[in-house]
N, C-alpha and C positions, 0 to 999 in steps of 0.2 A: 543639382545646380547645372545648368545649362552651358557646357565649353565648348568654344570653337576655337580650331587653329591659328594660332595668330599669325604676322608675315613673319616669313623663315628668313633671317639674315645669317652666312655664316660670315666669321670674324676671326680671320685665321691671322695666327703671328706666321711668319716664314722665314726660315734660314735662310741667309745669304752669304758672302763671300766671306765675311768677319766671324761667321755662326752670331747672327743675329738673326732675330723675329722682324717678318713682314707679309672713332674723330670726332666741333663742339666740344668745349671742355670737358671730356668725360659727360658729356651730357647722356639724355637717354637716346638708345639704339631705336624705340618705339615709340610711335606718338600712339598713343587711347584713344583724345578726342583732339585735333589741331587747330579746330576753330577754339576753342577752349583751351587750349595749350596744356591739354592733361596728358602725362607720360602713362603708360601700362607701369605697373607698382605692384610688388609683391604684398602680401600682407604681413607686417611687423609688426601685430600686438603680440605676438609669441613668435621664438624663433625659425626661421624659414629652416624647414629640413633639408640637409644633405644624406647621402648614400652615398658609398663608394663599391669601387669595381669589386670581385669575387677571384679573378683570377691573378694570376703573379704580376706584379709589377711590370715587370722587365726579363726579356732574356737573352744573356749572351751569347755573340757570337763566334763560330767555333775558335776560333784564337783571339782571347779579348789583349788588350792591349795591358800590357803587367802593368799593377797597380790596382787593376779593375777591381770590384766589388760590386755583387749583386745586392741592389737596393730590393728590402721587403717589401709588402705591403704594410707593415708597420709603420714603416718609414713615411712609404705614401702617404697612406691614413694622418698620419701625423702632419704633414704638409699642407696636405687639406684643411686638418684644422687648425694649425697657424693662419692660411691663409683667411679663413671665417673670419676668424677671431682679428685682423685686422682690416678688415673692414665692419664689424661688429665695434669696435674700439674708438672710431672717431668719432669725438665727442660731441660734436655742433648735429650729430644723424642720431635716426632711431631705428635703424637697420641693427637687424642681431638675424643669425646663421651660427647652425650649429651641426656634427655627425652625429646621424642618429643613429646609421647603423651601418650593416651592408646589405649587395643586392638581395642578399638572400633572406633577409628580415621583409621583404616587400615581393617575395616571389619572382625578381628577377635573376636572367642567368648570367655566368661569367660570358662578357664580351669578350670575345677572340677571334672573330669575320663575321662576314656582314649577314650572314643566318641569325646569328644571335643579336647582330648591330640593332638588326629590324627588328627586335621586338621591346629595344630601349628607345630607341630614335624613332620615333613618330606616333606610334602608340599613344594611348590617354594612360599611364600608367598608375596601377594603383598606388597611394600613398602620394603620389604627386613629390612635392620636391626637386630638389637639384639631384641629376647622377652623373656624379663624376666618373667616366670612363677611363682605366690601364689601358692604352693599346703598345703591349710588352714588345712589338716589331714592326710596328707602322701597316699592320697586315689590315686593320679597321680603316682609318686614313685611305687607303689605297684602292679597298676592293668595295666598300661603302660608298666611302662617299667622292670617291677619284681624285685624292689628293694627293701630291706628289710626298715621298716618304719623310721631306727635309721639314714640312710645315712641325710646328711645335703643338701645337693644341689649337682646338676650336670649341666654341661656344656660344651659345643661347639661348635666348626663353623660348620656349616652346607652346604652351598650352597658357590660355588665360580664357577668364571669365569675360565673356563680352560687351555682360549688365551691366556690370563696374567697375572693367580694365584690371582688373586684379588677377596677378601672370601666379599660375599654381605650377606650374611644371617649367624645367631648363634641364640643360645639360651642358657638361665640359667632359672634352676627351683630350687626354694627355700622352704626346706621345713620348714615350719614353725611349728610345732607340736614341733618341738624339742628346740627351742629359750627358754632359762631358763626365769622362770615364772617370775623373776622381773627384769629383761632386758625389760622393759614397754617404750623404746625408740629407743630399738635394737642396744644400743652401741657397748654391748659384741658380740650381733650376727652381726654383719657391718663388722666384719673380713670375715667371708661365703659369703656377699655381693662381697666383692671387688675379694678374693679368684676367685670367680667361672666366675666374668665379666673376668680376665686375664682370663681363659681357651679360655672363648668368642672370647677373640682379638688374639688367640691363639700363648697363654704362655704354657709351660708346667710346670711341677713341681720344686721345686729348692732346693739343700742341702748344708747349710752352717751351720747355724747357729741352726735349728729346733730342730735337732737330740743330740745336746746337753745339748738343755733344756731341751724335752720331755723324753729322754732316758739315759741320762749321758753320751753319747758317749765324746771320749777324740778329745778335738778341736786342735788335731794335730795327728801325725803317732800313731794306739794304742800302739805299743810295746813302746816307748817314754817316761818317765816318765819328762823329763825337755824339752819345748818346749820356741820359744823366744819370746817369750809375754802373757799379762796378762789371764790366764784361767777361771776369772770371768763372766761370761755367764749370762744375766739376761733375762726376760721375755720378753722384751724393745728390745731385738737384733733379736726376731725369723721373720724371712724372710714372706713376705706375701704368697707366691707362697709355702710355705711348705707344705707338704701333710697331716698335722694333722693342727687341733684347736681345743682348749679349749675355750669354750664361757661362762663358767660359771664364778663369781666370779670371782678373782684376776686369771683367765686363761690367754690367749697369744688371746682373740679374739679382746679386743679395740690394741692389737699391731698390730697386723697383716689385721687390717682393713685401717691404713693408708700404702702411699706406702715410706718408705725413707729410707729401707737398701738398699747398694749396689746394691746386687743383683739383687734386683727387678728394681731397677733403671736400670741395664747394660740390664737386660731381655727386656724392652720393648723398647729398646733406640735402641738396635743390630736390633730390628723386622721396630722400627719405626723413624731412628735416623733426631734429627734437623740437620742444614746444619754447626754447629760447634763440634759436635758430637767426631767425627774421629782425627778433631786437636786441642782439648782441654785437649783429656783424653787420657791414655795411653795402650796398650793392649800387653798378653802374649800371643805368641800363640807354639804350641811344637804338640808332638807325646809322647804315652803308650807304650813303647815294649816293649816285651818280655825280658826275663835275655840273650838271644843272641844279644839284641840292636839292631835286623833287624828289626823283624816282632810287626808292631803295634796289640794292642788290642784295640776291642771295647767294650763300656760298661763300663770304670773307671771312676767315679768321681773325677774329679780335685780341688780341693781349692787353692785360692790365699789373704793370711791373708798378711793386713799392720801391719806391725809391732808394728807397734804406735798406731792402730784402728783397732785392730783386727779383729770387730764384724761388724762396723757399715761400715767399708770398709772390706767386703769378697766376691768375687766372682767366682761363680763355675762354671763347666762345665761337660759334658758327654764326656765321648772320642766317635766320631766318630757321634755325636747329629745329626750333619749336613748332614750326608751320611744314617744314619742308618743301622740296621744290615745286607743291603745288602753290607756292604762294608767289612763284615767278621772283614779283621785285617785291618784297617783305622785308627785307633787308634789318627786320631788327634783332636785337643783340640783349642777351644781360650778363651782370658777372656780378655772383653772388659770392656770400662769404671772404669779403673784404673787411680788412681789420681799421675799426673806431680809429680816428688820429693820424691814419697815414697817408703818406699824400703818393700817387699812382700816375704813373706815366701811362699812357694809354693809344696803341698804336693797330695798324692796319699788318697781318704778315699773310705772306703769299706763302702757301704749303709746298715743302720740299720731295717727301716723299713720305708715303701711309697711306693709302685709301682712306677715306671716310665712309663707312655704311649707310650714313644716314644723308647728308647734304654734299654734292659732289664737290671739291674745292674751286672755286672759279677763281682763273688765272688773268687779271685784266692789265692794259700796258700803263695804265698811271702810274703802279706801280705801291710802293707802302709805303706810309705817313703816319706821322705824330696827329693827335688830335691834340690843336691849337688854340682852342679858347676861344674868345672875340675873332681873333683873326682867322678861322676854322672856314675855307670857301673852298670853290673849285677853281680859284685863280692861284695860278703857281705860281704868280708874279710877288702876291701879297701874302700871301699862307704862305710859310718855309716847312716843307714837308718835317724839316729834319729840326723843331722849333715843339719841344714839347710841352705844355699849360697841362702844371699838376693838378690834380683833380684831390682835393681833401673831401674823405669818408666819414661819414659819422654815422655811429650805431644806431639801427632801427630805421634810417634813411635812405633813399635811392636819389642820385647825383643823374642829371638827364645831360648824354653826352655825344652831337653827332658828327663824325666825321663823311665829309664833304673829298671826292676824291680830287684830284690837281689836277689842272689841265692849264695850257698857257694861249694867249690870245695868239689866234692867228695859227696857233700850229695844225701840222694835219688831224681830224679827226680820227680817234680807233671806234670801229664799232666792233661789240663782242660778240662773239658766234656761240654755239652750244657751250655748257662745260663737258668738258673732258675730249674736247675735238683736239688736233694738233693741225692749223694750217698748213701743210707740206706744199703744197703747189698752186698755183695763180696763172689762169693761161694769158697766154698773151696779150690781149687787148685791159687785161687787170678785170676784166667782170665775173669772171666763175675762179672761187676756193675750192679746193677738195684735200682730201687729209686721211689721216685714219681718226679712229672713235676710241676712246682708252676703252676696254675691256672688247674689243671684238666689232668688227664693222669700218666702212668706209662712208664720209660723208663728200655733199656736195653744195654749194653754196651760190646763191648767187642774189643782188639787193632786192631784183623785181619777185625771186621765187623763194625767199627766204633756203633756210636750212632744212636738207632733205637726206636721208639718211638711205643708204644703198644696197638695202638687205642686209639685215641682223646676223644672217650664215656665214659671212668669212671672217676673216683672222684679224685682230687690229693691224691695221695698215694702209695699203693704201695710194699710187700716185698717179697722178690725172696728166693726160696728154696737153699740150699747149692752148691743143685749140678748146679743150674744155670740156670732152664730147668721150672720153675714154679714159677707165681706169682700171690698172691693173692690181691684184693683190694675190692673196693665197685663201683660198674655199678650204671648208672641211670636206673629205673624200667621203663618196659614200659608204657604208657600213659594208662590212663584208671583204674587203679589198686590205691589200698587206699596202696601200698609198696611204699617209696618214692627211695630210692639208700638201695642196696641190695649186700651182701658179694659175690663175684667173683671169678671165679679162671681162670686163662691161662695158659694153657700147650704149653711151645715154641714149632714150630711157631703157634698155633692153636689160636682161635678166645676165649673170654671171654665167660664164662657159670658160671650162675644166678647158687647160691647153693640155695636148697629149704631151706625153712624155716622148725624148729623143730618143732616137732607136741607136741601140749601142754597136759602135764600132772601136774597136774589131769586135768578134762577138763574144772573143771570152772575155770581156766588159760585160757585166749584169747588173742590175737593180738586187739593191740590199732587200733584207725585210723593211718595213715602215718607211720607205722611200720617202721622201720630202722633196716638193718643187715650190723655187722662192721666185715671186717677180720683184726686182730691183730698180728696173725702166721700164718707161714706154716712150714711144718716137711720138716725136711732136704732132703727127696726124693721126696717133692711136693705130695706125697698120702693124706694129712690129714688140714686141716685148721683150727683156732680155731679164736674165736670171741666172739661178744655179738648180742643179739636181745632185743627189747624191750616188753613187755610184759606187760598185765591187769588183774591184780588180783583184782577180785573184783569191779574193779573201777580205781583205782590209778595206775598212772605208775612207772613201775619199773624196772629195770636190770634183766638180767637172762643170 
């Protein structure tokens, strides 16, 4: 059989300040065919194989925090296949996963740095399957694949048949370093288990419920203040597929380790569905467009709340998940696995915070809305955003639903620029935008030259002189040097130029290792830039 690599997405949870992990309803991370709207699908007439790691779980470090307990590999193993086994268990899917053994039943070696990384990660591996990776110190994460130590796990398909989209190979690596020290069964951490196996079977991220627990976001349109059901939100409702966890204590990680919100149910049910699937449940499908009601957007988050179940029946979607950004304005939507009888509130939400792998979130200034029935336009005069027309499901039927964005006669026009841009700066005369690019980059803007992006090599950031002609940011430094990203400047249209660094006075002032220069301004003719550099006085580091 003939396999080519498929696209590598990594889909890392990350700890943050709370020790939490940091999209489409759990939809799929891979489209197969997009004109067809066929996802890459493992094959589930027999169980998908898992493997697990070969070497220790976890290992302490030299004064563990009393109480600690070294988790086995038992334990692991064991984690693993809870985790299978609840996404094998939702009952509207035909998905089943099982362990079948470890590395060493397939010839592979214990993972323990990236000598051994490289011969699990990237490889056609024999036996094919999932391998679940121990990295027992973050030492894999780190020297691999350059992940900072705090990320929880990563995972994805890796290998698929190209004839018939059918994914034979993935992987999940679990870092264990991070599992709170009396988690000594990995209950709290089993939500990171299950999380990273859906990438594997490739799920992507999902936002229903997560953003309201983690963030307060409002679990209806924000401008809204009275929505038609209960706004009680608990720990018990966050979606497994959401792109944060909390595994500490009374966190969201024993919730989010089994599978039985909606969502995640409609997520793996659409990718793998049983054969009563389609006429037991009921689905919505519509189109995003614009306030002229022609042209679709892609990139909205869709929510569809039961009225009566708000939480525990929610399911979302990406507009346009299925096509991807090559479909510009495709702007449509479905949400499957909606229950016979109930009647759904059905609204627009703008994403808080989570990457999406698949469909970037677009952030537009209309802002989110109820879909309204009859009255559903792009006049915010006559449409009340915050004015929701329930939508009743019946089994075996699709409900056609499209929400029209608001707009009000007469007001200023917004037009949208790329997703994932951040307007920071507008020169003076109001004709040129410039901004940073979320993940890396600075852009530039202007009506007659559209969006134009200002070399892929510096840092996200980014801010443009007045006159619209200069901007400064932070470049990666070249290899070889103890400067890691370095203050920049661009004079449109010329190339990025490294500013030196200040020469230290007095001189027992020195540059640290890894030295960092930031630009903060630029003077409104682009002649001048101001910033910070780090510095060693003495010893210690400090601002300057």
């Amino acid at each position: 059989m003939q396999k080519n690599k498929s696209k590598f997405i990594i889909s890392a949870l990350l700890l943050v300040i709370v020790g939490v992990i940091g999209v489409n309803a759990g939809g799929p991370l891979f489209i197969w065919n997009a004109e067809q709207r066929i996802p890459y699908r493992w094959d589930v007439t027999s169980p998908v194989k898992i493997y697990t790691d070969l070497g220790a779980f976890e290992v302490l470090p030299p004064v563990p925090p009393v109480g600690t307990v070294l988790v086995t590999n038992e334990i692991a193993d064991a984690t693993v296949a809870f985790a299978a086994q609840q996404w094998t268990d939702v009952d509207t899917s035909s998905f089943q996963a099982q362990v079948f053994g470890d590395f060493g039943s397939i010839g592979l070696p214990d993972v323990k740095d990236a000598t051994t990384a490289a011969l699990v990660f990237g490889p056609d591996n024999v036996g094919d399957g999932i391998h679940f990776v121990y990295d027992a110190d973050a030492t894999v994460l780190q020297t691999f694949f350059g992940a900072p130590s705090n990320v929880l796990g990563i995972a994805s398909p890796e290998w698929a048949d190209e004839a018939t989209g059918t994914i034979t190979e993935g992987w999940v690596i679990i870092n264990a370093k991070q599992r709170w020290f009396t988690d000594n069964t990995l209950a709290m951490y089993a939500g990171v288990f299950t999380h990273e196996l859906g990438h594997a079977i490739n799920l992507a991220h999902s936002q229903t419920n997560g953003a309201a627990w983690f963030s307060f976001d409002p679990v209806g349109p924000r401008s809204c203040t009275i929505v038609p059901y209960p706004i009680n939100v608990t720990v018990a409702d966050v979606e497994t597929m959401y792109p944060f966890i909390n595994q500490r204590p009374n966190g969201s990680g024993i919730a989010q380790s089994t599978v039985e919100r909606a969502d995640d149910k409609a997520a793996i049910s659409d990718l793998y569905p049983d054969s009563g699937y389609s006429t037991t449940k009921g689905s919505i499908t519509g189109k995003i467009l614009q306030t002229d009601g022609k042209e679709g957007i892609t990139g909205i988050n869709v929510i569809a709340r039961n009225l009566t179940n708000p939480y525990a029946d929610a399911v979302s979607a990406m507009s346009g998940d299925y096509v991807r950004v090559q479909a510009g304005n495709d702007g449509t939507f479905t949400l499957n696995g909606l229950t016979p009888g109930a009647n759904y509130a059905l609204y627009t939400d703008m994403i808080v915070q989570g990457g999406f792998p698949t469909v970037q979130p677009l952030y537009v200034p209309e802002g989110e809305e109820f879909y309204n029935g009859a009255n559903e336009s792009g006049d915010g005069l006559t449409d009340d955003r915050c004015q929701a027309e329930p939508i009743a499901v019946v089994a075996g039927s699709t409900v056609e639903a499209e929400i029209t964005l608001n707009s009000v006669k007469a007001a200023p026009p917004f037009m949208g620029l790329a997703p994932g841009t951040g307007a920071r700066t507008i020169s003076s005369d109001g004709k040129v935008v410039g901004g940073p690019i979320s993940g890396g980059g600075t852009f530039r803007w202007t009506e007659e030259g559209g969006y134009e992006t200002l070399n892929l090599t510096q840092l996200a950031g980014g801010v443009m002189s007045r006159d619209g002609n200069a901007f400064a940011s932070e470049t990666w430094a070249p290899g070889g040097t103890r400067i890691t990203h370095q203050a920049s400047l661009l004079r449109y249209p010329g190339q990025w130029e490294r500013l030196p660094l200040p020469v230290p006075d007095p001189p027992a002032i020195t540059f640290p290792c890894d030295t960092t220069s930031h630009s903060w301004g630029i003077a409104a003719d682009g002649k001048a830039v101001s910033g910070m550099v780090w510095l060693d006085i003495n010893g210690p580091l400090s601002g300057g």
